[in-house]
C-alpha positions in Angstrom: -12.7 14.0 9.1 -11.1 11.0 7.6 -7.4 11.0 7.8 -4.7 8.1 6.4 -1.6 8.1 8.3 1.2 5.7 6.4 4.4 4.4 7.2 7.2 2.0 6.7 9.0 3.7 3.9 12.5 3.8 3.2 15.4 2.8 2.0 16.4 -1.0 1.0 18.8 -2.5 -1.0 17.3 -5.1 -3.8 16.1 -8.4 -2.6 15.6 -6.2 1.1 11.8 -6.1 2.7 9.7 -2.9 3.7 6.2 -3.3 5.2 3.8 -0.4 5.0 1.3 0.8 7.0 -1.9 2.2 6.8 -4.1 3.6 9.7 -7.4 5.2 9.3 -9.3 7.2 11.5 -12.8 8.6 10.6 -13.7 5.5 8.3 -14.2 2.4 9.0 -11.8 0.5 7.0 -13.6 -3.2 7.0 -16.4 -1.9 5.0 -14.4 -0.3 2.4 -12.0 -1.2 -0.4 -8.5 -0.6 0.5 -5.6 -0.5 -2.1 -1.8 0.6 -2.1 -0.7 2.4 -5.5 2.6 3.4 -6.5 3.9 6.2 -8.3 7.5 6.5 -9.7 9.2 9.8 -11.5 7.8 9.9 -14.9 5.5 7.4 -15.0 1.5 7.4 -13.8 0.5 5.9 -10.5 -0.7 2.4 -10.6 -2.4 0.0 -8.6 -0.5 -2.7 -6.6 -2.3 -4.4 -4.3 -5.9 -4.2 -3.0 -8.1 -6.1 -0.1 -11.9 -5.9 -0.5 -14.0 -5.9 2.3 -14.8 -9.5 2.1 -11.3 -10.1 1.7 -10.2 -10.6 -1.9 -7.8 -9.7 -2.5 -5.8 -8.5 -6.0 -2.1 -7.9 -6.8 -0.3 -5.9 -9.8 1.4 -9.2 -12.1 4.8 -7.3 -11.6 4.9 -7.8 -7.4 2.8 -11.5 -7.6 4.4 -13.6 -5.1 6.9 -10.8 -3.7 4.1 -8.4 -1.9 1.0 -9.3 0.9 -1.4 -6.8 1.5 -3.3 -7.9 4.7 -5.8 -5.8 7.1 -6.3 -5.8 11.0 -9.6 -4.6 11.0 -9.9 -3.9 15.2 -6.8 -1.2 14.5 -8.1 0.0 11.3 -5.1 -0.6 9.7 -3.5 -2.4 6.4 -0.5 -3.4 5.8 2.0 -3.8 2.3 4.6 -6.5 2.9 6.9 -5.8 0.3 9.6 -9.0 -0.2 12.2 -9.5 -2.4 12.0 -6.0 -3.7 13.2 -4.4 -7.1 15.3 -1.2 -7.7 12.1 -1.0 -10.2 10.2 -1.1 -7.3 11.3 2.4 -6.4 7.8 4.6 -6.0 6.0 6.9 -3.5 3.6 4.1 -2.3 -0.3 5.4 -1.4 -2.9 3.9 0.6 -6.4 4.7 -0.6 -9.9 4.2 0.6 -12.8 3.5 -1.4 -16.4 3.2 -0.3 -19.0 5.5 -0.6 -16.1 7.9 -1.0 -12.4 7.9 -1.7 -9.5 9.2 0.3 -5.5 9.1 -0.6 -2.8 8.9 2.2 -0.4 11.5 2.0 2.3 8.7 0.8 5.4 7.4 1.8 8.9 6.7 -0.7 10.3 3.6 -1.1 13.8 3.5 -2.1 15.2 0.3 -3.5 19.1 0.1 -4.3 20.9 -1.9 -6.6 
């Protein structure tokens, strides 16, 4: 049974860091794709950042040069360094798996103050 266990939510005031968590068990995370998406009130979930398994990676224009997703593959676990953050920032942030099948994390919020 694959299971995503996330943390490193909170609460931050702007221009504050957060880093994320991600750790898998039941997959094998350096074969697969693995993203964080973010989904405020009102508005559909999005993509943010993502880290193929040869190690591109992709970002969302909106958090270039603010956020680092990076993976430890001998824990199984990626990671969302968020910098510089935003109130607009402000989402339930998701880590997802996709391979040969796709699996959510049950997501953690991420509170940005002005």
């Amino acid at each position: 049974q694959v299971q995503l266990a996330e943390s490193g939510g909170g609460l931050v005031q702007a221009g504050g860091s957060l880093r994320l968590s991600c750790t898998a068990s039941g997959i094998i995370f350096s074969i697969n794709t693995i993203g964080w998406y973010r989904q405020a009130p009102g508005k559909q979930r999005e993509l943010v950042a993502s880290i193929r398994s040869i190690g591109i990676r992709n970002y969302l224009d909106s958090v270039k040069g603010r956020f680092t997703i990076s993976r430890d593959n001998a824990k199984n676990t990626v990671y969302l360094q968020m910098n510089s953050l935003k109130p607009e920032d402000t989402a339930v942030y998701y880590c997802n798996v996709r391979g040969a099948n796709e699996y959510w994390g049950q997501g953690t919020q991420v509170t940005v103050s002005s």
